[in-house]
C-alpha positions as CSV (number, residue, x, y, z in Angstrom):
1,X,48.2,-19.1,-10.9
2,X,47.9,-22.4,-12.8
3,X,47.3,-25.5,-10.3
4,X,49.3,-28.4,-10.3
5,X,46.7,-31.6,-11.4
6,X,46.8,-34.1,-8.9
7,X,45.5,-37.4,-10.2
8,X,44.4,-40.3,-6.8
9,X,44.3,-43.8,-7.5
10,X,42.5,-45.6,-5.0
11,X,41.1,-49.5,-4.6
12,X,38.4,-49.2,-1.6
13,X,36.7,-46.7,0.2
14,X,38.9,-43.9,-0.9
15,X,39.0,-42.0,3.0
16,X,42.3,-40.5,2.7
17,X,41.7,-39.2,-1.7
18,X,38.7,-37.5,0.3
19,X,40.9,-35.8,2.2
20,X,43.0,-34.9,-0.6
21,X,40.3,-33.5,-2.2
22,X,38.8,-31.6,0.6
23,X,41.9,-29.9,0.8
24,X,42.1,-28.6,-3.0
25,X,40.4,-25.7,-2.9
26,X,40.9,-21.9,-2.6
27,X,44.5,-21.2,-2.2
28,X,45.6,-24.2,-2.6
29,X,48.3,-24.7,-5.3
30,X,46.7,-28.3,-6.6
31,X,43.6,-29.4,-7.9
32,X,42.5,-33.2,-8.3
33,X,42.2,-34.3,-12.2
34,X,41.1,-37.5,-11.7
35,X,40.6,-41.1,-8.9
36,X,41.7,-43.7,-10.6
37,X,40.3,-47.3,-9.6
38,X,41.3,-50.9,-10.0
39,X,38.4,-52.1,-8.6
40,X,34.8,-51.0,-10.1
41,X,33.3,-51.6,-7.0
42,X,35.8,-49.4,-5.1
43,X,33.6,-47.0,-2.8
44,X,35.9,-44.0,-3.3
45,X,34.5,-43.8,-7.0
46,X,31.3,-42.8,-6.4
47,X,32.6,-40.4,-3.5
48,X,35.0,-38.7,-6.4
49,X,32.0,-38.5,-8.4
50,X,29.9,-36.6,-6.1
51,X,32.8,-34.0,-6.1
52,X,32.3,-33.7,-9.7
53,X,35.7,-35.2,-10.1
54,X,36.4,-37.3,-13.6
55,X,36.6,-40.7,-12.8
56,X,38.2,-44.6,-14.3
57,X,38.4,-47.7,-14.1
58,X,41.3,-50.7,-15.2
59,X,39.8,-53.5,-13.6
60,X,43.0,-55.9,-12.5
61,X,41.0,-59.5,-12.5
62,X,40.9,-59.9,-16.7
63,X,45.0,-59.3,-16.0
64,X,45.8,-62.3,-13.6
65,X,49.7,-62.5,-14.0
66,X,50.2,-59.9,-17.0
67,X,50.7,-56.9,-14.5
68,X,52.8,-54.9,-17.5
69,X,49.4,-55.5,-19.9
70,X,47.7,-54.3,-16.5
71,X,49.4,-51.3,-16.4
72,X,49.6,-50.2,-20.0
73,X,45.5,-50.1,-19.5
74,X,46.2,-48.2,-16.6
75,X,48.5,-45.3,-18.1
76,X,45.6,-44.4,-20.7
77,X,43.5,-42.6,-18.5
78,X,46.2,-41.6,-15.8
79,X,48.0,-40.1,-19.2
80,X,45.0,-38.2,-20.7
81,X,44.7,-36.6,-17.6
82,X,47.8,-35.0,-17.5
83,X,48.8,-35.2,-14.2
84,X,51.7,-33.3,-12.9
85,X,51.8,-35.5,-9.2
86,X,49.9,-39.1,-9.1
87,X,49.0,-39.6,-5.2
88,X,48.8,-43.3,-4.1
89,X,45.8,-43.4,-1.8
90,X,45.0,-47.1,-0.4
91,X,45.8,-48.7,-3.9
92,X,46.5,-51.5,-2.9
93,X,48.4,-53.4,-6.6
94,X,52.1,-53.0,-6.6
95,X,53.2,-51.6,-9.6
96,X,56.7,-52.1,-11.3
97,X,59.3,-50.2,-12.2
98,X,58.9,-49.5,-15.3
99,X,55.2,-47.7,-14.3
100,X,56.9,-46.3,-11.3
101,X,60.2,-44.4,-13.5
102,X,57.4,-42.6,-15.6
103,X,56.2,-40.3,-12.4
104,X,59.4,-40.9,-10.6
105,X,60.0,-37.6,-8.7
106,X,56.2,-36.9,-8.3
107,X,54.6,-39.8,-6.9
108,X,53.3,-40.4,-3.9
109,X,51.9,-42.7,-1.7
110,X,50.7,-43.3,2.2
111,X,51.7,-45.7,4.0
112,X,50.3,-46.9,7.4
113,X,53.6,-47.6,9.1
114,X,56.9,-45.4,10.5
115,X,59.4,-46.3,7.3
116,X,61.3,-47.6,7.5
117,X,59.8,-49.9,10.2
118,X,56.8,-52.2,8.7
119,X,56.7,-52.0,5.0
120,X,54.3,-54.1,3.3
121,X,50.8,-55.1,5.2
122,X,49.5,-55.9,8.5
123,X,51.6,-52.9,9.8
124,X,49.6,-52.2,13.1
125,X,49.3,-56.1,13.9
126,X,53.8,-55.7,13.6
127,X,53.5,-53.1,15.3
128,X,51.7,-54.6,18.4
129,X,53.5,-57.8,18.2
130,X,56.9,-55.9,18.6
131,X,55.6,-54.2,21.6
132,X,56.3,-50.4,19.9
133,X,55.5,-47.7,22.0
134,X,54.7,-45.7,19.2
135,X,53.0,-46.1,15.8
136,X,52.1,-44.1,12.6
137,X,51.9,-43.2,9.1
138,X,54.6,-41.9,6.5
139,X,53.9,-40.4,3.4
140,X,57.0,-40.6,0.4
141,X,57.7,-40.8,-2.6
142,X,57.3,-43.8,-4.5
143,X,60.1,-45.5,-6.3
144,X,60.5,-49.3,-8.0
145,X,61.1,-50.8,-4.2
146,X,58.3,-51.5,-2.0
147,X,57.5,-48.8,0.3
148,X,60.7,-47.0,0.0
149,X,62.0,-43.7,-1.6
150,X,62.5,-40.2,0.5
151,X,60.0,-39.4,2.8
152,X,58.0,-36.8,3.3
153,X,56.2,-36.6,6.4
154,X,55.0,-38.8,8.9
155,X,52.5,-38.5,12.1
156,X,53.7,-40.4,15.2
157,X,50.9,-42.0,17.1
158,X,50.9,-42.9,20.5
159,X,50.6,-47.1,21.2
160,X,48.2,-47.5,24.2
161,X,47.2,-50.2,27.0
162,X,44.6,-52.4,25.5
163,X,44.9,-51.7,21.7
164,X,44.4,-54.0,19.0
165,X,45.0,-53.2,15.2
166,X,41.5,-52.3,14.5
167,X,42.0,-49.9,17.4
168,X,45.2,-48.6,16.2
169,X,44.7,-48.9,12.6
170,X,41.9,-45.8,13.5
171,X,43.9,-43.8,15.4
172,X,46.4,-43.9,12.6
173,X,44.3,-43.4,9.8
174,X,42.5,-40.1,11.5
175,X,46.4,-38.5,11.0
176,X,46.8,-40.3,7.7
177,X,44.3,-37.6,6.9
178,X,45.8,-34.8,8.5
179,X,49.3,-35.7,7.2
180,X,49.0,-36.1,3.1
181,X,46.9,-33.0,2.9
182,X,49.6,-31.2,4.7
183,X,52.4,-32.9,2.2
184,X,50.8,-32.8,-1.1
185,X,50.0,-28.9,-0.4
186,X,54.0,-28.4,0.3
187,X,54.8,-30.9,-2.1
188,X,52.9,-29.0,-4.6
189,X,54.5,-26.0,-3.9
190,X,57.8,-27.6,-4.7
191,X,58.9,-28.5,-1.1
192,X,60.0,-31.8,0.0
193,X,61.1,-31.1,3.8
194,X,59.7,-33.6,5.2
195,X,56.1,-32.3,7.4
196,X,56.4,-34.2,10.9
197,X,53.0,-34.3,13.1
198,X,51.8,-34.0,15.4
């Protein structure tokens, strides 16, 4: 069977592309092509790298305020590697419309919050503030508005007594990685029912 090429762009550590990763293999029907990386510094690169995973770099500093010049840099690699479903992982520039419409219908991205509630950042200090009994992480596609666009699975975490965002932000991030394994295979395989954890 031919795998679907899964290209990850990432801006830090790269914990939940490592995931991805880990899951391509055997019968899996994707197979990472490439982590992408605004930041050459980004930890996740040299994790990608020991996989023997193809890896780049568009640093965004020499772009301060031309974000379409940004992203024209940005398509050459992620186009030469021909990838049939880009995966948002922790990348962490917002990217316009016009980038977004290329891969509309087969990008994805994770975000640390139950979308609708929470988009944008500080999600698990909102969370806490608002008193929510329960937190977690979605996983959808990616169209031009922020955080929006059919999802695709999310993990519901329980809040508990005493928790700050750091403490939260862990518990959520150990289902991040459970959940887009579990949604790029089934999204791979042509499936967008949404995957609901735990």
């Amino acid at each position: 069977m031919s795998h679907k090429r899964v290209a990850i762009l990432i801006s830090g550590g790269g914990s939940n592309m490592v995931s991805l990763v880990d899951s391509m293999t055997g019968d899996h029907p994707a197979r990472p092509c490439l982590v992408l990386s605004n930041d050459p510094q980004a930890g996740g690169l040299k994790k990608a790298a020991a996989r023997g995973i193809p890896t780049a770099v568009v640093d965004h500093r020499p772009f301060a305020g031309d974000r379409a010049a940004f992203e024209a840099e940005l398509l050459k690699p992620l186009l030469a590697a021909e990838p049939d479903i880009v995966c948002l992982a922790g990348f962490m520039r917002v990217l316009t419309a016009d980038f977004v419409s290329r891969f509309q219908g087969r990008m994805l991205n994770i975000h640390p919050s139950l979308l609708p509630k929470y988009k944008g950042l500080h999600t698990h200090a909102r969370a806490l503030e608002a008193g929510d009994k329960e937190h977690g992480c979605t996983v959808h596609e990616v169209t031009a508005a922020l955080d929006d666009g059919p999802i695709l699975g999310q993990a519901r975490v329980p809040v508990e007594p005493g928790d700050t965002p750091e403490t939260l932000a862990a518990r959520v991030l150990e289902w991040e990685h459970k959940l887009y394994p579990a949604v790029l295979r089934r999204f791979a395989l042509g499936n967008t029912e949404p995957v609901l954890l735990p």
